[in-house]
Backbone as ProteinMPNN parsed JSONL, in Angstrom:
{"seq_chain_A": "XXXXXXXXXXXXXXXXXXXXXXXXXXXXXXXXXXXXXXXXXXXXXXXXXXXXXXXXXXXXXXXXXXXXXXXXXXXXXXXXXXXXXXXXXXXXXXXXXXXXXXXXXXXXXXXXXX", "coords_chain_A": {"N_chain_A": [[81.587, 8.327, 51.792], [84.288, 9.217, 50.351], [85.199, 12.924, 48.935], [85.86, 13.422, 45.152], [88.01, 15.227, 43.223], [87.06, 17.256, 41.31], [87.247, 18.511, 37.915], [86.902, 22.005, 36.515], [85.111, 23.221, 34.041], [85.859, 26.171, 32.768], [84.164, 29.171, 31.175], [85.921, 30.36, 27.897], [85.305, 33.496, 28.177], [84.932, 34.631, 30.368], [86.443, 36.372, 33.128], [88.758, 35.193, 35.601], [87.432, 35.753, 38.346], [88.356, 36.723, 42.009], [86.82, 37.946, 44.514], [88.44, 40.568, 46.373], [91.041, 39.637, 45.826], [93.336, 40.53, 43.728], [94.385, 39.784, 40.052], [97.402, 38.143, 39.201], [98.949, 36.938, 37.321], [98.211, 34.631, 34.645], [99.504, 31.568, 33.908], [99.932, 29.559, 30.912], [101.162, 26.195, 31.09], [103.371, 24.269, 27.999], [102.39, 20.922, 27.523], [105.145, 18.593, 26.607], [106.364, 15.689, 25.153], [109.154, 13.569, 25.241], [110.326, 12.863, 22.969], [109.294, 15.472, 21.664], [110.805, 17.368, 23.183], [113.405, 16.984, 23.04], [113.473, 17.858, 20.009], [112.792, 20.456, 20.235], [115.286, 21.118, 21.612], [117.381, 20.513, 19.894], [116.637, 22.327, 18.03], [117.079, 24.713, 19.35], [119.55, 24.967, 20.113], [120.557, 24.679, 17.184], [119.666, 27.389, 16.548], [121.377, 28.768, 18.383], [123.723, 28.37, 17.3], [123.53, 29.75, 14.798], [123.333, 32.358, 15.313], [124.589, 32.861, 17.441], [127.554, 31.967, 16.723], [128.025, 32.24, 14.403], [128.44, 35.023, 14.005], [130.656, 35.374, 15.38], [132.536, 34.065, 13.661], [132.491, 34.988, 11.497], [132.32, 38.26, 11.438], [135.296, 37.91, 12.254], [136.522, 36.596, 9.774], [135.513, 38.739, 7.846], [136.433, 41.443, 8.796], [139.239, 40.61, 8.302], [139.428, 40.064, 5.755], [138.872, 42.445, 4.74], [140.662, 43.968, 5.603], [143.326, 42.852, 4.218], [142.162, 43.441, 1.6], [142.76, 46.154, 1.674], [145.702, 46.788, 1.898], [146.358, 45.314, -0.317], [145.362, 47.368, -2.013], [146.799, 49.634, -1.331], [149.916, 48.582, -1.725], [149.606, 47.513, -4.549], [150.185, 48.927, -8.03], [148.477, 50.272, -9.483], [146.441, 51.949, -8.811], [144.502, 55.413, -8.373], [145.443, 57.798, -6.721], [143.745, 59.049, -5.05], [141.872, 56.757, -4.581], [143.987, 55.074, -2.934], [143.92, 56.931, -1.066], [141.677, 56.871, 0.542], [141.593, 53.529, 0.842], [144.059, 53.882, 2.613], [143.035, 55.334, 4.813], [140.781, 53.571, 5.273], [142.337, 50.712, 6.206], [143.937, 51.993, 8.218], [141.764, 52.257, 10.111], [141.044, 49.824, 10.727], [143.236, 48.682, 11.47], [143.917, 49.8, 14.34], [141.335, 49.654, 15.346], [141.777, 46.858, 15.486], [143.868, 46.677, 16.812], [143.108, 48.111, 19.506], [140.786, 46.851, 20.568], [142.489, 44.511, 21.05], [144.213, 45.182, 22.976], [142.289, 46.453, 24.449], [140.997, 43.747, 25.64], [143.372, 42.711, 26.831], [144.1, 44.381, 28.488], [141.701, 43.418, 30.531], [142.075, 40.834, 31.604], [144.423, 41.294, 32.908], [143.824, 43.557, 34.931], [141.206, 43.284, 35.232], [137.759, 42.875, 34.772], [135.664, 45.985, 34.131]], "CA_chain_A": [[82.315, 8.232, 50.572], [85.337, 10.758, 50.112], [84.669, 13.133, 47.882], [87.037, 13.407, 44.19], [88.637, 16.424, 42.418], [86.279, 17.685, 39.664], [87.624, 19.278, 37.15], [85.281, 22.739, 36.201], [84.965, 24.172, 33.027], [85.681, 27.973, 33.137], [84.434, 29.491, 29.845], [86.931, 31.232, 27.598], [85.415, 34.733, 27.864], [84.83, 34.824, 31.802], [87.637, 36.596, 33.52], [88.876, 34.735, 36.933], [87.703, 37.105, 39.706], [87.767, 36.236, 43.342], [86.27, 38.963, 45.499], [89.474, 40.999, 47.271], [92.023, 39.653, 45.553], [93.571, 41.096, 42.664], [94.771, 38.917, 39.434], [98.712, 39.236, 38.94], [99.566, 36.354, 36.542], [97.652, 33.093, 34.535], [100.54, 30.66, 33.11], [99.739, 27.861, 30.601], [102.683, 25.311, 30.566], [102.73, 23.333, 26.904], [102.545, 19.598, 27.862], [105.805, 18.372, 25.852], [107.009, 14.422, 25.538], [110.546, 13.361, 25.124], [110.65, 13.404, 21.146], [109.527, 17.211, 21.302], [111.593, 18.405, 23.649], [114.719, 16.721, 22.058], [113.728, 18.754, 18.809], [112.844, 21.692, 20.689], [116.061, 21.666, 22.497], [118.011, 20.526, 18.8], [116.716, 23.496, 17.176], [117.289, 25.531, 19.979], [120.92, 24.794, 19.74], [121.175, 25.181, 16.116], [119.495, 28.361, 16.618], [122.6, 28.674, 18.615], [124.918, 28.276, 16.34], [123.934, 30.707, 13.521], [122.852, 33.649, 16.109], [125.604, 33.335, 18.028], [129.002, 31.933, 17.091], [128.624, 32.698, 13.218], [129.086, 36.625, 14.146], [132.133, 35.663, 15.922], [133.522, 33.475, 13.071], [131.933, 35.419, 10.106], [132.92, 38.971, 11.237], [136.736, 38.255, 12.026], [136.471, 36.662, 8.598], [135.128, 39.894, 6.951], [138.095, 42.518, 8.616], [140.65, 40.066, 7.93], [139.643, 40.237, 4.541], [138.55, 43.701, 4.056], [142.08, 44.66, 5.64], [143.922, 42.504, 2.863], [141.831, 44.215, -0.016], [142.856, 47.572, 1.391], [146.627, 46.181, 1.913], [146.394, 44.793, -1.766], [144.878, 48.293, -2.797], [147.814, 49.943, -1.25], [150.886, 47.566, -2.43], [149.785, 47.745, -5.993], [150.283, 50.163, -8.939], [146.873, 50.152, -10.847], [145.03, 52.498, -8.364], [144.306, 56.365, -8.193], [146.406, 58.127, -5.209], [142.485, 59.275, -4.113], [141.498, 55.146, -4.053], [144.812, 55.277, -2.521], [144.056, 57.354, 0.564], [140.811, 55.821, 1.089], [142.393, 52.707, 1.455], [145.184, 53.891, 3.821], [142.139, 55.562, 6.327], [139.747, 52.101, 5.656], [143.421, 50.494, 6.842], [144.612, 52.291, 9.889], [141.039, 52.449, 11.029], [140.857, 48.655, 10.697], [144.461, 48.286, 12.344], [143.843, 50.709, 15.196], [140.602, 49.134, 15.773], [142.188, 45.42, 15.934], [144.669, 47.128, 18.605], [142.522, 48.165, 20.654], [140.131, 45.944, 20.651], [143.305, 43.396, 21.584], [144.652, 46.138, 24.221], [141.479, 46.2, 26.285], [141.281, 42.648, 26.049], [144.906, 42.287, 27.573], [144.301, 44.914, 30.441], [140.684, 42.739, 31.083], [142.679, 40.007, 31.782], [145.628, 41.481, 34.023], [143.197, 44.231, 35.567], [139.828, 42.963, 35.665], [136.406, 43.69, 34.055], [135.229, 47.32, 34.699]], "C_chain_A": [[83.138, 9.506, 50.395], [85.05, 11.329, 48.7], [86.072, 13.15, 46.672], [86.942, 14.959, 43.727], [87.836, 16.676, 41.571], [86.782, 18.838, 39.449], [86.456, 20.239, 36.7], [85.922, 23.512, 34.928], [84.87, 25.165, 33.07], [85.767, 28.165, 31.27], [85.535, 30.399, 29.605], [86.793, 32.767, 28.242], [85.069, 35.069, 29.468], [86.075, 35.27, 32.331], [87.086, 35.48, 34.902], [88.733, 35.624, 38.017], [87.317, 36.281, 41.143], [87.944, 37.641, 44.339], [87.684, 39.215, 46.298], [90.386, 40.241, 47.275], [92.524, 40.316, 43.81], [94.701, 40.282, 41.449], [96.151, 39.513, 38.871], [98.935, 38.245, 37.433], [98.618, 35.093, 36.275], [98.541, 32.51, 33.807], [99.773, 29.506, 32.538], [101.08, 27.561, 30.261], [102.182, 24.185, 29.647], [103.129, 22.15, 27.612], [103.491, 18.617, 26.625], [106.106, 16.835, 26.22], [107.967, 14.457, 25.556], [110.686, 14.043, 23.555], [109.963, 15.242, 20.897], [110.23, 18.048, 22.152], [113.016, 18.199, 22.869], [114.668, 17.383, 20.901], [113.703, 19.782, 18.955], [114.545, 22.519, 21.246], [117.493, 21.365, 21.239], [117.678, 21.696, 17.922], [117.404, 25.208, 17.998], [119.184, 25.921, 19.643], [121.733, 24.883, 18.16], [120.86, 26.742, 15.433], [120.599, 29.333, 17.095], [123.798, 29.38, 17.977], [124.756, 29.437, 15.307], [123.807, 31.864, 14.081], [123.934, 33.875, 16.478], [127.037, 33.12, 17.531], [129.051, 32.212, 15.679], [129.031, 33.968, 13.43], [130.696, 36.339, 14.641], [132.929, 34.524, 14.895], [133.386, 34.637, 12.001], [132.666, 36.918, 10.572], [134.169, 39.297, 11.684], [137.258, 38.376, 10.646], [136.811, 38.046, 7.889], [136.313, 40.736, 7.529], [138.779, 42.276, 8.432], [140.472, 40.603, 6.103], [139.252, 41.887, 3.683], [140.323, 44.536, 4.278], [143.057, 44.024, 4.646], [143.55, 42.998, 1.572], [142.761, 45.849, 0.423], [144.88, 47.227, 1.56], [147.177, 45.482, 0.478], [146.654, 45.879, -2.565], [146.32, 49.584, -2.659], [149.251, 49.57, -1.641], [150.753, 47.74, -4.24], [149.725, 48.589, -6.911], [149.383, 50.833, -9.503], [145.875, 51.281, -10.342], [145.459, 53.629, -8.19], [144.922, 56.542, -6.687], [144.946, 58.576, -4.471], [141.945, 57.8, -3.717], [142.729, 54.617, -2.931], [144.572, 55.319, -1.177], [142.979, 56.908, 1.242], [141.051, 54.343, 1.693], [142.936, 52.618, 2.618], [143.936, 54.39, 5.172], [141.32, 54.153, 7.088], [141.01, 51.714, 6.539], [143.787, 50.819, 7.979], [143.317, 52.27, 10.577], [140.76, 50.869, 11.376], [141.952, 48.493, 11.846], [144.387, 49.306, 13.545], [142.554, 49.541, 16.065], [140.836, 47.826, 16.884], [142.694, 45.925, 17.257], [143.986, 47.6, 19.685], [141.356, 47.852, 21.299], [141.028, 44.618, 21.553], [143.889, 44.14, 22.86], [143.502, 45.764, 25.457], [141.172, 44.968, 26.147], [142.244, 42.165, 26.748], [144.208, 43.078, 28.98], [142.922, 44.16, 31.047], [141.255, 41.557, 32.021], [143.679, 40.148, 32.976], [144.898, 42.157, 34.899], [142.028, 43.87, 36.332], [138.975, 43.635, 34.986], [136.444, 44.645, 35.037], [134.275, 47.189, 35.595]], "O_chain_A": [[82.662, 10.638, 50.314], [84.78, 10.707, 47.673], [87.202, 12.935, 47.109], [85.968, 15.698, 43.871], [88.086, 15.89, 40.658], [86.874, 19.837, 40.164], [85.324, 19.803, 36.491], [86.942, 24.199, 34.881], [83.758, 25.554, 33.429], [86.58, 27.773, 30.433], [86.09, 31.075, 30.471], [87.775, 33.316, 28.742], [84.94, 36.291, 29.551], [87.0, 34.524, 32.013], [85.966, 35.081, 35.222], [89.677, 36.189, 38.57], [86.381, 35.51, 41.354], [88.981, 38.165, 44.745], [88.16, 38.237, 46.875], [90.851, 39.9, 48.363], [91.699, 40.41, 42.901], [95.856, 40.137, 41.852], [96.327, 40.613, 38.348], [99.09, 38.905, 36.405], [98.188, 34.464, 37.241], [98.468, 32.977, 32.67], [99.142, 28.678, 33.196], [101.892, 28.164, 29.56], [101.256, 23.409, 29.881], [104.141, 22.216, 28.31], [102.851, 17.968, 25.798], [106.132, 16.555, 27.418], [108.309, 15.568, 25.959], [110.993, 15.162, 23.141], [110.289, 15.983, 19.969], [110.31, 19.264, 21.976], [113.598, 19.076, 22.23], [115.789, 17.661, 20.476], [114.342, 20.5, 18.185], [114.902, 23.696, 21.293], [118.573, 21.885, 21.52], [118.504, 22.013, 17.065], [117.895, 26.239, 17.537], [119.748, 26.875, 19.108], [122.928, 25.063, 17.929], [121.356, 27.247, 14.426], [120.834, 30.406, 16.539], [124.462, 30.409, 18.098], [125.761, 30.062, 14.965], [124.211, 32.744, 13.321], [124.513, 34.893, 16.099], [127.833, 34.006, 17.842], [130.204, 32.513, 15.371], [130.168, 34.168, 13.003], [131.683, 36.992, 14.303], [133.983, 34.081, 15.352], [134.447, 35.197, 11.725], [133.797, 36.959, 10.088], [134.523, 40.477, 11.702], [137.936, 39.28, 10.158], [137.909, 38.426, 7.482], [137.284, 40.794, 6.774], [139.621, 43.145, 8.21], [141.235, 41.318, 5.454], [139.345, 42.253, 2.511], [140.941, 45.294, 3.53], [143.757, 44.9, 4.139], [144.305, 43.034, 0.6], [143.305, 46.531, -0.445], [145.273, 48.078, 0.762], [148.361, 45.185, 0.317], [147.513, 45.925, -3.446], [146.739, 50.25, -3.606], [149.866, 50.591, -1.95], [151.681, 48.038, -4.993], [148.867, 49.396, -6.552], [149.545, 51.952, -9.99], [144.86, 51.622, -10.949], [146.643, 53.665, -7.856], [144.905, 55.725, -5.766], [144.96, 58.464, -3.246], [141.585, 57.642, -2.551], [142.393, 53.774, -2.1], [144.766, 54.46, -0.317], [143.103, 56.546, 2.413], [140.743, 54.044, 2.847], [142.683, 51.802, 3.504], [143.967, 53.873, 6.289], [141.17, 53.746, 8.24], [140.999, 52.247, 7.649], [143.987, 49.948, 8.826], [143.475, 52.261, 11.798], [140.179, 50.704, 12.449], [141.622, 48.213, 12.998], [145.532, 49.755, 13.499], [142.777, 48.842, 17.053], [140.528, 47.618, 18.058], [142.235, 45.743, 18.385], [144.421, 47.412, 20.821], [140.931, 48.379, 22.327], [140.517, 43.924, 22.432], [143.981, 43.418, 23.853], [143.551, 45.235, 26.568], [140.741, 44.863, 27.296], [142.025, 41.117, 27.355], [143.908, 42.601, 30.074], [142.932, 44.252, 32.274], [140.815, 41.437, 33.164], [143.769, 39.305, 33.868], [145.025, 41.634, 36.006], [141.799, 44.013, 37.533], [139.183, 44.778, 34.58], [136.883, 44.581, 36.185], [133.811, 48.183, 36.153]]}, "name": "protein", "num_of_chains": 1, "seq": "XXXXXXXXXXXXXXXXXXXXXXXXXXXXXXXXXXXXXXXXXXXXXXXXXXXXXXXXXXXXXXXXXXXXXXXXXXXXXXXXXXXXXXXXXXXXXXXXXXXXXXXXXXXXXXXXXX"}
């Protein structure tokens, strides 16, 4: 009679030792169906979405609009020549930024990544 596979109960608190070898790694893989990986792999993806591509919608957003307040703050009459020059530094450091932020993007493109 051939013999079968038995499965052996190893208690929790027993380490795995086998004489002259030395233990590098024990992996458990979770046993997932269809319907949890599809939610696993739907959250994953809307995890996605707010990690990654809101920064790149959300903070063009924000310098576009912080450079129109200081562009507002400059243009109109109502404000202190010290709110003034604050402005004009927030401003050129914003518009400097953009440029060269869009500069080494151009020479990436014609040159090559570093």
């Amino acid at each position: 009679m051939p013999s079968k596979t038995k499965d052996i109960d190893l208690p929790h608190s027993a380490p795995l030792v086998v004489p002259g070898m030395k233990a590098k790694k024990l992996e458990y893989e979770a046993i997932e169906d269809e319907q949890e990986k599809s939610l696993r792999l739907h959250k994953e993806r809307y995890s996605f979405y707010a990690k990654e591509l809101a920064v790149w919608i959300l903070a063009p957003l924000f310098i576009v609009v912080a450079w129109s307040i200081c562009l507002w703050i400059l243009m109109s009459g109502g404000f202190s020549s010290a709110e003034k020059d604050r402005a004009w530094t927030a401003f050129m450091a914003i518009t400097s930024g953009a440029r060269r932020g869009l500069l080494r993007q151009a020479d990436r493109e014609v040159i090559g990544p570093p």
